[in-house]
C-alpha positions as CSV (number, residue, x, y, z in Angstrom):
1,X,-42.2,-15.3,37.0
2,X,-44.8,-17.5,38.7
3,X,-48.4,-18.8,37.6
4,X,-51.5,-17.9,40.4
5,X,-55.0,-18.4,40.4
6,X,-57.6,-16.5,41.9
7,X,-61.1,-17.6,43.4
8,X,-62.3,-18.0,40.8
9,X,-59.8,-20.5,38.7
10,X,-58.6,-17.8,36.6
11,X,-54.8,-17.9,36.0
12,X,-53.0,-14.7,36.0
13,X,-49.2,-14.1,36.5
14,X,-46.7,-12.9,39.1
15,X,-43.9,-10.9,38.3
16,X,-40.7,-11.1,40.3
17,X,-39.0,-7.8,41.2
18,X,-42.0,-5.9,39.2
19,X,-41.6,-2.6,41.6
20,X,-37.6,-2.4,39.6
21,X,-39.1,-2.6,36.5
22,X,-39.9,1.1,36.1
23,X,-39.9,3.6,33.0
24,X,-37.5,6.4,33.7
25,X,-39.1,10.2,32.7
26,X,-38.6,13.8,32.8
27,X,-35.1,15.1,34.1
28,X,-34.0,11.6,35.4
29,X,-34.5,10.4,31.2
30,X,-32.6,13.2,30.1
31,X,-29.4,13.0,32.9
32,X,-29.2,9.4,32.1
33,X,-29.4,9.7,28.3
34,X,-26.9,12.6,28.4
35,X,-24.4,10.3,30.6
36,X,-24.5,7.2,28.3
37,X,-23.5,10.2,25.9
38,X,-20.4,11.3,27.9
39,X,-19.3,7.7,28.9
40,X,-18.7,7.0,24.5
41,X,-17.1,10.5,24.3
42,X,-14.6,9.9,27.3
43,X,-13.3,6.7,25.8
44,X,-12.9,8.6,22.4
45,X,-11.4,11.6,24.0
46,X,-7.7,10.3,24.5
47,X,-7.4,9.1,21.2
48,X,-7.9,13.1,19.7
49,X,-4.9,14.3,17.8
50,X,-1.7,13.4,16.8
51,X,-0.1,12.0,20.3
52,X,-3.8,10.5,20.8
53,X,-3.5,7.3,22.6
54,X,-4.8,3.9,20.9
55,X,-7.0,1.4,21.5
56,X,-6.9,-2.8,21.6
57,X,-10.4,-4.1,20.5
58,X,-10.4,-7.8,21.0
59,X,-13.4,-9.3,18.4
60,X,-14.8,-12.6,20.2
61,X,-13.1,-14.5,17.5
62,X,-9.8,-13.1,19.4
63,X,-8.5,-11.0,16.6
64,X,-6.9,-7.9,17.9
65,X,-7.4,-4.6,16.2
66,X,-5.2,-1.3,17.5
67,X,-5.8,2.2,16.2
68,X,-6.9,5.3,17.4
69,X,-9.4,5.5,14.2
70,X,-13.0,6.8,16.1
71,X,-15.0,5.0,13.4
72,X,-13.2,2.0,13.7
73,X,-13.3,1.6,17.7
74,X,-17.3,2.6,18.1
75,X,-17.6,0.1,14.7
76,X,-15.9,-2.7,16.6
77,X,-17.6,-1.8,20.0
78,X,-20.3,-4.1,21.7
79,X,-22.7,-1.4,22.2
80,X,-26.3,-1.8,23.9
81,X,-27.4,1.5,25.0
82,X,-29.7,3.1,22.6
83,X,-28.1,6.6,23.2
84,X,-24.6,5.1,22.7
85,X,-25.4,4.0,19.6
86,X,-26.7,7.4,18.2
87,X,-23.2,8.2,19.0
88,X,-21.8,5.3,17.0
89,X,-24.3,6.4,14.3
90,X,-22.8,9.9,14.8
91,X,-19.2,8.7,13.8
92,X,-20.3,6.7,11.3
93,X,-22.1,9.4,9.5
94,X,-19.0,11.6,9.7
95,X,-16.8,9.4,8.2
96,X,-19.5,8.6,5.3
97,X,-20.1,12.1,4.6
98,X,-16.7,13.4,5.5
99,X,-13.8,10.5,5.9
100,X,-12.1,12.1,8.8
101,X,-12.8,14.2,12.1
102,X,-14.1,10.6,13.5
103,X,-13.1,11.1,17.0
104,X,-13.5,14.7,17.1
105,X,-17.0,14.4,16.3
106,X,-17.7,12.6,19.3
107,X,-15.4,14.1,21.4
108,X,-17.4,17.6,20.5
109,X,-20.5,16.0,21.6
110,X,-19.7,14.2,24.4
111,X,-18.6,18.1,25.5
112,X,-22.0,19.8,24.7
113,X,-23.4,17.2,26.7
114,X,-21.7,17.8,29.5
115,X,-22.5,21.6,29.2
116,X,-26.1,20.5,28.6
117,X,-26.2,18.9,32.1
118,X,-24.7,21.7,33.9
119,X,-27.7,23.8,32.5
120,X,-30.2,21.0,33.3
121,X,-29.0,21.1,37.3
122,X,-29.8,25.3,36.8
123,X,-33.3,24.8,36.0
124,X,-33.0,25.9,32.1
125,X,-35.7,24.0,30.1
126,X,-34.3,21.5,27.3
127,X,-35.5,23.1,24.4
128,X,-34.4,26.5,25.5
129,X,-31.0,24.8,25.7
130,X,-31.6,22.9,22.3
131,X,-32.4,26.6,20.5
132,X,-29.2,27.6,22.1
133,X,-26.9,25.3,20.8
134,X,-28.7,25.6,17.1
135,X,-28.0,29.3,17.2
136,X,-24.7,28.6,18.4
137,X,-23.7,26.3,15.8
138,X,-25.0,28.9,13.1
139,X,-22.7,31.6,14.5
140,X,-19.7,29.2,14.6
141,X,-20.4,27.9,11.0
142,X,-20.7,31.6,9.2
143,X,-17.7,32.0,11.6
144,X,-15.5,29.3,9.3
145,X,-16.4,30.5,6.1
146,X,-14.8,34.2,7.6
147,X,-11.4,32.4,8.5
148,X,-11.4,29.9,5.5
149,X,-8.4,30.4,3.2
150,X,-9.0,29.4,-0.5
151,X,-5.9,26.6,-2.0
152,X,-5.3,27.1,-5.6
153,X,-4.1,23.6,-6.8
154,X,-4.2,21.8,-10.2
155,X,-2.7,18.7,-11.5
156,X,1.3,20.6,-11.6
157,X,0.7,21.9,-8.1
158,X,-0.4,19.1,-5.8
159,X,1.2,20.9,-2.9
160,X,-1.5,22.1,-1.3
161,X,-3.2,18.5,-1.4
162,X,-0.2,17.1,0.3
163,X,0.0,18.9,2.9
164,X,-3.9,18.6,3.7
165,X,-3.2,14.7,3.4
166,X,-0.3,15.0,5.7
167,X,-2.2,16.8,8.6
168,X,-5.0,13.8,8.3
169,X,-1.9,11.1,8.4
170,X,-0.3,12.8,11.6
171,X,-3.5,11.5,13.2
172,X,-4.0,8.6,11.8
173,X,-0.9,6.8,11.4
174,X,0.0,5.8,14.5
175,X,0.1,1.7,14.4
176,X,2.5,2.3,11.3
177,X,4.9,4.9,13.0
178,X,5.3,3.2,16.1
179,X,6.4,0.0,14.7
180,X,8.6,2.3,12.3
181,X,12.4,2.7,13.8
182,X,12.8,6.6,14.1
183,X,11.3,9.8,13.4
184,X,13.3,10.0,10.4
185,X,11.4,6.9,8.4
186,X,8.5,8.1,10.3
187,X,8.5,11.8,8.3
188,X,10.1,10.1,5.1
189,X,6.6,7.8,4.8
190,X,4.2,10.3,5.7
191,X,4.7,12.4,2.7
192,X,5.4,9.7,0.2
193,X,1.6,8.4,1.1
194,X,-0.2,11.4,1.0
195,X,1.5,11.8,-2.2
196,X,0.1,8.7,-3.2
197,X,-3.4,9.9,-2.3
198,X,-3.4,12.8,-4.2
199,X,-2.5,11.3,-7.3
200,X,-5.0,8.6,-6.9
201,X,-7.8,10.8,-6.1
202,X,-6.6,13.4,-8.9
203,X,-6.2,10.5,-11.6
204,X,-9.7,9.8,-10.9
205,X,-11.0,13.1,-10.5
206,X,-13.4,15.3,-12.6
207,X,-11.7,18.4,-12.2
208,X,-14.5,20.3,-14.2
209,X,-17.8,19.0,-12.4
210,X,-15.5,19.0,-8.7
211,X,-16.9,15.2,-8.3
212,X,-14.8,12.4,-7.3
213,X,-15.4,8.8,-7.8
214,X,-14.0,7.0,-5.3
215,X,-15.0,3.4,-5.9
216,X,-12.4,3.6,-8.6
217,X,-9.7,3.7,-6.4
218,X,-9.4,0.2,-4.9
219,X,-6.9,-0.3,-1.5
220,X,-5.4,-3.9,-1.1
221,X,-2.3,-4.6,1.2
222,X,0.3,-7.9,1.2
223,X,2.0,-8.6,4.2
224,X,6.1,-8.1,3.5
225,X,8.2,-5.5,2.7
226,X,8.2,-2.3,4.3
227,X,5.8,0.4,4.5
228,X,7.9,2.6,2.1
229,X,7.4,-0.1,-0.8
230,X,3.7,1.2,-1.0
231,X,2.7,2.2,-4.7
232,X,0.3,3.1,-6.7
233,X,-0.8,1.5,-9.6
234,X,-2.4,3.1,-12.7
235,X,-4.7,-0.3,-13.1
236,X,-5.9,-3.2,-11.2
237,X,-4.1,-5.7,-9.0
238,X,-4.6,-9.5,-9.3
239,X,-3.8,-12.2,-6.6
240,X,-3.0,-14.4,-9.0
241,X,-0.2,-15.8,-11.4
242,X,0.2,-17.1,-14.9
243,X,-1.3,-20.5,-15.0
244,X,2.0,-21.7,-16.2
245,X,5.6,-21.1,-14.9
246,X,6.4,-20.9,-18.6
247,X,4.0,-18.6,-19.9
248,X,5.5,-15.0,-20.2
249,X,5.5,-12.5,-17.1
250,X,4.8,-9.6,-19.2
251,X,2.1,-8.5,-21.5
252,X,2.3,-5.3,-23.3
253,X,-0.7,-3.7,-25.1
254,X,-2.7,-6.9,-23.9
255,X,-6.5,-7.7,-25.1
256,X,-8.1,-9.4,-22.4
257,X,-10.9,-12.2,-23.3
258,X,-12.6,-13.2,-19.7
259,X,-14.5,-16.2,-20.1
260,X,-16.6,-17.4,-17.4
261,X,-16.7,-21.1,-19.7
262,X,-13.9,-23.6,-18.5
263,X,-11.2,-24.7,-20.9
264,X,-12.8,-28.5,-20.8
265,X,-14.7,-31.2,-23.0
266,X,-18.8,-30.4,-22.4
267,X,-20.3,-33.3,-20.0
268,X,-23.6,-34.4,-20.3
269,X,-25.8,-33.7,-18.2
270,X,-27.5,-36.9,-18.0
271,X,-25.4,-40.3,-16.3
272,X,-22.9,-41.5,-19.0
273,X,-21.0,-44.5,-19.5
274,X,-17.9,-44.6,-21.7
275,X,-16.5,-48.6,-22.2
276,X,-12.4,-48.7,-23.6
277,X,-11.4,-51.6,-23.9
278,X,-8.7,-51.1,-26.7
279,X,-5.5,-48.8,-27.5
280,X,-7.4,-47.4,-30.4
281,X,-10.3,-45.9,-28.5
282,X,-8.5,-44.4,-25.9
283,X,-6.6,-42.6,-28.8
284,X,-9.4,-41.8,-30.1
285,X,-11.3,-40.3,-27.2
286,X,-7.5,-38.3,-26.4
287,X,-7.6,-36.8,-30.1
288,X,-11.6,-35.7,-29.1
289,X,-10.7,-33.9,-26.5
290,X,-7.3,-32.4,-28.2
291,X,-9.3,-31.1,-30.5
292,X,-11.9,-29.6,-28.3
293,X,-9.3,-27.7,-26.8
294,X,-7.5,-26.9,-30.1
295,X,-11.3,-25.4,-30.9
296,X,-11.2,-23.8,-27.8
297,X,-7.6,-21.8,-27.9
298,X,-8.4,-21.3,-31.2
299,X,-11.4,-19.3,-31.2
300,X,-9.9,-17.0,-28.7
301,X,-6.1,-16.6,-31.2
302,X,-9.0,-15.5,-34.2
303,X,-10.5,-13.2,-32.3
304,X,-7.3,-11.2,-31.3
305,X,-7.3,-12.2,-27.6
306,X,-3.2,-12.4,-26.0
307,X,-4.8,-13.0,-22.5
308,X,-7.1,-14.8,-21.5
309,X,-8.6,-14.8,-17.8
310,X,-11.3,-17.6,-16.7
311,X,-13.1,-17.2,-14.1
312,X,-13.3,-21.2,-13.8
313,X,-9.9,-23.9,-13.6
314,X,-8.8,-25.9,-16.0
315,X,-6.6,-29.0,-16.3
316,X,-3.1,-29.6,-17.2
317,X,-4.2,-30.6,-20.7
318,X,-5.6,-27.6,-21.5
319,X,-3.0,-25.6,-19.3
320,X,-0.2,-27.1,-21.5
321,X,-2.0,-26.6,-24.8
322,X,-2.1,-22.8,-23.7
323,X,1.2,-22.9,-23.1
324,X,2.3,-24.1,-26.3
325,X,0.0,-22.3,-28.2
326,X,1.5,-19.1,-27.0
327,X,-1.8,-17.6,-25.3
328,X,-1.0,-16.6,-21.7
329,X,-3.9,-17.2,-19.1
330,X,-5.2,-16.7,-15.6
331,X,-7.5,-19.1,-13.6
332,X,-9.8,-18.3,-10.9
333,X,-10.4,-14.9,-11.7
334,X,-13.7,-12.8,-11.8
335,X,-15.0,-9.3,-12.9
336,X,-14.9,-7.2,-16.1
337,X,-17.3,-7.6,-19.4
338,X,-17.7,-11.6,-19.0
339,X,-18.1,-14.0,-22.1
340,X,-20.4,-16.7,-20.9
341,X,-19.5,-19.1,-24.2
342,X,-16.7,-19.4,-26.5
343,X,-19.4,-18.5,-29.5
344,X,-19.9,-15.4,-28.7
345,X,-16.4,-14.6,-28.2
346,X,-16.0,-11.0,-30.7
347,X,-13.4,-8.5,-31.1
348,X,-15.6,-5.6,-29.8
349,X,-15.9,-8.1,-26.2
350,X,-12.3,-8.0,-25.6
351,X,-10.5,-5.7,-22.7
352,X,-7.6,-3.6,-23.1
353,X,-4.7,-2.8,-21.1
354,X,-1.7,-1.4,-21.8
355,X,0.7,-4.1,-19.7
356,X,-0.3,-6.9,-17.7
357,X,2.8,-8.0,-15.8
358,X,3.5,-10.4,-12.8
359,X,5.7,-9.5,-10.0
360,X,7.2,-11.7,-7.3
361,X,7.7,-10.6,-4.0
362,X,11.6,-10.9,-2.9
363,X,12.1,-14.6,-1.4
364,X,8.5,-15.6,-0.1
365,X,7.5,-16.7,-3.9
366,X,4.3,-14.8,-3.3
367,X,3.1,-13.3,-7.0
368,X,0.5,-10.7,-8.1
369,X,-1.1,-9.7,-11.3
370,X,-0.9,-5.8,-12.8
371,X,-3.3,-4.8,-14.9
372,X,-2.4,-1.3,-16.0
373,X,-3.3,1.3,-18.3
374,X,-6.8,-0.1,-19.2
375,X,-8.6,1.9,-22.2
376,X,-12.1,2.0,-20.7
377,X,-10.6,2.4,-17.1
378,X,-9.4,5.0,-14.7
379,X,-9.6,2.8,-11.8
380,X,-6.3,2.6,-9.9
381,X,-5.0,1.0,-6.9
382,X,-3.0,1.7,-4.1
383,X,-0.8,-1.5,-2.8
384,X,0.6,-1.2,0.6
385,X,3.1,-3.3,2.2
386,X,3.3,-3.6,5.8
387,X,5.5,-6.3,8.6
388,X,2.2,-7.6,9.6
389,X,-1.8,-7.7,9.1
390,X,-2.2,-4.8,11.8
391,X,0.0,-2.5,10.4
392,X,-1.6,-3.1,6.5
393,X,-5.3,-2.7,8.5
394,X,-4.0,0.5,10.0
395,X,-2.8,1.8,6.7
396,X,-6.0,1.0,5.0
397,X,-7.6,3.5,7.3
398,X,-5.2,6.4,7.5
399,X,-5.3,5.8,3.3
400,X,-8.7,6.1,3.5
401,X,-9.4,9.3,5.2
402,X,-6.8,10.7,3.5
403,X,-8.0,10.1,-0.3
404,X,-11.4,11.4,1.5
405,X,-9.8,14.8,2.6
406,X,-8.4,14.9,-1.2
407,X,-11.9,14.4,-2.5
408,X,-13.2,16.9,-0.3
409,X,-10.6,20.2,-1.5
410,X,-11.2,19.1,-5.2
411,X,-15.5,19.6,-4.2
412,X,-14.4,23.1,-2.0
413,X,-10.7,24.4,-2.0
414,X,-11.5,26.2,1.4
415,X,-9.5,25.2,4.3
416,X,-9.1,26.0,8.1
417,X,-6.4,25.6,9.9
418,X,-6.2,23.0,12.3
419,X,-4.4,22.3,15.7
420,X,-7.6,23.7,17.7
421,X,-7.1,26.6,15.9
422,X,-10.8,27.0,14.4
423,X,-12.6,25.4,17.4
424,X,-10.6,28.3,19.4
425,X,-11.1,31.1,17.0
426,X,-15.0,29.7,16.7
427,X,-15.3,29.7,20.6
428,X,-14.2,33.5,20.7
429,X,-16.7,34.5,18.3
430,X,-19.6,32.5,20.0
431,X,-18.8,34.1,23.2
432,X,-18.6,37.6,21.9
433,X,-21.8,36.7,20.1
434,X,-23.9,35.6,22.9
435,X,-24.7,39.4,24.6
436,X,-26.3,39.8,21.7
437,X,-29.4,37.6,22.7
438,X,-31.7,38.9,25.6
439,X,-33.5,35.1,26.1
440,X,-32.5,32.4,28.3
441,X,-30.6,30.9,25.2
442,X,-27.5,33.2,25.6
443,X,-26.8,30.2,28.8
444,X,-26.9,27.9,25.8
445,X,-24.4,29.9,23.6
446,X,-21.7,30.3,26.3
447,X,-21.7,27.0,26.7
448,X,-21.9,26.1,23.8
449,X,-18.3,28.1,23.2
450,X,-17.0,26.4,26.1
451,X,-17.7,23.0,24.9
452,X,-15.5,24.1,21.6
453,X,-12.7,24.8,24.3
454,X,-13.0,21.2,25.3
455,X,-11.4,20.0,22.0
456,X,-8.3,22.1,22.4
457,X,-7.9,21.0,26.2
458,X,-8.0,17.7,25.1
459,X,-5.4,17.6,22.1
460,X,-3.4,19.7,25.3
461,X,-3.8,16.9,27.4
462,X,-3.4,13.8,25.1
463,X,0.1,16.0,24.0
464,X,1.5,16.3,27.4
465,X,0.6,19.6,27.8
466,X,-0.7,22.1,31.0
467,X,-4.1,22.2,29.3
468,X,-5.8,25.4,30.9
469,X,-2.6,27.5,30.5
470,X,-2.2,26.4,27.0
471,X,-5.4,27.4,26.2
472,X,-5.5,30.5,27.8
473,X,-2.3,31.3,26.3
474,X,-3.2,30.9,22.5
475,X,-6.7,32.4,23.2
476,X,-5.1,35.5,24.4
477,X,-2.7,35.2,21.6
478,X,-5.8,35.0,18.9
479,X,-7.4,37.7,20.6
480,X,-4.7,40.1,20.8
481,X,-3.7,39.8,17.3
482,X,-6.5,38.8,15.7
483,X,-5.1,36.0,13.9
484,X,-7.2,32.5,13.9
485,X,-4.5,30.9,12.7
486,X,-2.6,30.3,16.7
487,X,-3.7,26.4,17.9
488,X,-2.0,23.8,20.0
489,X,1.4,23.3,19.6
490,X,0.8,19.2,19.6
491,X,3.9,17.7,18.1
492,X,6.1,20.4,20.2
493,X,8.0,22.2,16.8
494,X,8.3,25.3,18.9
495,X,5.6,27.8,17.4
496,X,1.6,27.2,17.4
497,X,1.3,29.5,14.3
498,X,-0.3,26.2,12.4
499,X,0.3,28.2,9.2
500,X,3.9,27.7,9.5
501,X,3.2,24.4,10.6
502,X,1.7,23.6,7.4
503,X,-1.7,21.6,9.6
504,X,-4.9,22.8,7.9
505,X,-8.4,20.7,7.9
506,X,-11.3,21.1,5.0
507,X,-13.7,23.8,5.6
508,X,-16.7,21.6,4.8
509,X,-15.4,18.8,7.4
510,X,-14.8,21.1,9.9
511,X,-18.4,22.6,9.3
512,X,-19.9,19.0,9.0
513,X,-18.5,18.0,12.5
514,X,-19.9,21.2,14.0
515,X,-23.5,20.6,12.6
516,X,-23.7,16.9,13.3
517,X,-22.8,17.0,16.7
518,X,-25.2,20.0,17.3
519,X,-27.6,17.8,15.8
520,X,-27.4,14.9,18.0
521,X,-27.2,16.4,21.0
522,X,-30.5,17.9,20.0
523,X,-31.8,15.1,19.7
524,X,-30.3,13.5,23.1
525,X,-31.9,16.3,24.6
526,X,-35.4,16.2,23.4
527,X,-36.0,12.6,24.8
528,X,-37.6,13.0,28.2
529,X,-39.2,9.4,28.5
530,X,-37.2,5.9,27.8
531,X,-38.9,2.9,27.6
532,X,-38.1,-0.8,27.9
533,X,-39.6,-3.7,25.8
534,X,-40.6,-4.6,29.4
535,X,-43.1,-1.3,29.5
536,X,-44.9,-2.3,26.5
């Protein structure tokens, strides 16, 4: 940039390289738009399905994050391109609304996008294209609710939920079973945690209304041990200890007082000076302080409290009083019903658990806090142990979208079957569908079915598979028998029947993914004019 004047002495401004600076419209708007679009969807695209490849993020901090999780790569992602992000925003939504399908949200966009572009290059307007694909989606979502099965399941018959859990796991778990030793330990942890889902997610479940709350189920992790010493507890976890070594490990039908007031003389809040010059005022000033402390302990023994938990430190003095006045107590601590002074301490104030017990962790002296059985509670919490950070990290997330799939059969019990399965049987039916529309738009619907067709020819490729013949193959098979329930045989058991299998997917994820990629591509689509802060 460079300052000028003209004749007349009036200043005006030069701009280098101006002629480069130029809004991009029409065709040119939408090509470009719809390959920002493909260029997020082809880094997703190898980490679909079980044998999905991962992904090292490096944060500029240099922590290192691997997983395959499509959420959690776009999350961690440096992304400028305003179309890239709806795709980010497109992930994010999925997991918000659904918990898992992630990267196969994505990689189902990223495929009508490239269908769109073909279409584009054959002189087919946008919004033609655009009705297409909305029509298309319609057909493929009354198409699910045809091949849904209902699961029957209750609190005695979790089975169902497992194995829903387990097909979300297969996916997701790959940080933790690569670091495992064998297959063996890799099968014998799979189930044990979508076991521990389930019973999470059904502890805190409203069978009645079908609503689950899933802010009471809290995930923490602890590096040590092995992944197979992940439990669930029916209560809270505390990183904490007693106060004192001495003080006993284990609480049964506790009544919690927590006090956000410190176990300590009151100071004045002006400047003090205190003069002791003799034996006898130093005693006297010790038995002061003794005896705010006896007044302290005191008033939480008469109100029936047998734990106490400050959300403040206190000394040794008042430590060791505890201690011998038989009142166990945690510093450092916050949350629950808090008592702001010891006056207004009350029966009615205190919490109520039915154990509070600390447990040590084998030789590295590490020591947590279990609140369990609260009365006014239902919150529980999953602990995982993991070798290291990554693998706990990884967990977290796999945990996650499974307690999310759990949620999702308690609100609708209807399930696909998964594998490519339904995105196969959905493309048939699109296809067969399309004659049906005279317009321009039955362009949009074929393609539309061929961009479902791109899912299973990528869980094909990312399995080691010949993709077009394995697709071909199980398309014929679905067609010639009529069964939906054929997909990609991914973890190479010997049959694609993903019934026998035992891999199904939630009807309303599977519809969700379908409608939110339809959605945004829409929207991709409609843009026809991009411009830079530079334009304005």
């Amino acid at each position: 940039m460079a300052l000028a004047f003209d004749e007349y002495g009036r200043p005006f401004i030069i701009l280098k390289e101006q002629e480069q600076k130029t809004r991009v419209r029409g065709i040119e708007a939408q090509k470009a738009n719809i390959s920002a679009g493909k260029a997020v969807a082809r880094i997703l695209r190898t980490s679909l399905g079980p044998k999905g490849m991962d992904k090292m993020l490096q944060s500029p901090d240099g922590d290192v994050t691997i997983t395959n999780d499509g959420a959690t790569i776009l999350e961690q992602m440096d992304v400028d391109n305003q179309i890239a992000k709806l795709m980010v925003e497109l992930s994010r939504s999925q997991d918000y609304e659904i918990g898992d399908g992630t990267t196969g949200v994505v990689v189902m966009a990223g495929a009508l996008l490239e269908q769109a572009e073909r279409l584009l290059e054959r002189g087919i307007h946008p919004i033609r294209i655009a009705e297409g694909y909305e029509m298309a989606s319609r057909i493929a979502v009354e198409h699910l609710e045809h091949i849904a099965q209902k699961f029957d399941f209750g609190p005695t018959n979790i089975e169902p939920l497992v194995q829903t859990c387990m097909t979300t796991l297969s996916s997701k778990m790959q940080i933790a079973i690569h670091m495992l030793v064998s297959t063996e330990n890799v099968n014998r942890c799979k189930r044990p945690l979508a076991e521990i889902s389930v019973k999470a997610v059904l502890s805190v479940a409203d069978l009645e209304r079908k609503d689950v709350n899933l802010d009471l189920i809290k995930v923490e992790g602890k590096v040590g041990g092995k992944l197979e010493d992940t439990e669930l507890v029916y209560g809270i976890t505390v990183d904490k200890d007693m106060s004192h070594p001495q003080m006993p490990k284990k609480i049964e039908d506790a009544k919690i007082a927590i006090l956000t007031c410190p176990f300590e003389p009151p100071k004045p809040k002006t400047k003090h000076k205190v003069d002791i010059d003799t034996v006898e005022k130093f005693q006297t000033l010790r038995q002061q302080e003794q005896k705010y402390f006896d007044d302290m302990v005191q008033k939480c023994k008469d109100v029936g409290a047998t734990l106490v938990i400050c959300q403040w430190g206190f000394d040794d003095e008042a430590n060791h009083l505890l201690m011998h006045r038989n009142l166990p107590a945690v510093r450092w601590v916050g949350g629950g019903r808090i008592v702001p002074r010891f006056q207004e301490l009350t029966p009615e104030k205190l919490g109520r658990a039915g154990l509070v017990r600390e447990k040590s962790f084998g030789t590295t002296k590490d020591k947590m806090l279990y609140i369990e059985h609260c009365a006014n509670s239902r919150a529980v919490t999953i602990f995982i142990r993991g070798g290291n950070k990554m693998m706990i990290e990884e967990t977290k997330r796999s945990i996650h979208d499974a307690l999310c799939v759990a949620r999702n059969l308690i609100r609708n019990n209807s399930i696909v079957y998964g594998g490519g399965s339904a995105e196969i049987s959905c493309s048939i039916a699109v296809e067969a569908a399309a004659d049906e529309y005279p317009g321009v738009e039955q362009y949009a619907i074929r393609a539309f079915a061929d961009a479902l067709d791109s899912v299973s020819i990528a869980l094909a490729e990312n399995s080691g598979l010949q993709p077009i013949e394995t697709l071909s193959a199980v398309k014929s098979q679905q067609i010639k028998e009529n069964n939906p329930h054929f997909g990609i045989d991914c973890n190479d058991v010997g049959t694609n029947d993903m019934r026998e299998q035992n891999v199904f997917e939630t009807l309303i994820g599977k519809q969700q993914q379908i409608l939110l990629a339809t959605q945004v591509v829409k929207m991709i689509l409609k843009i026809d004019d991009v411009i830079s802060p530079s334009d304005y």
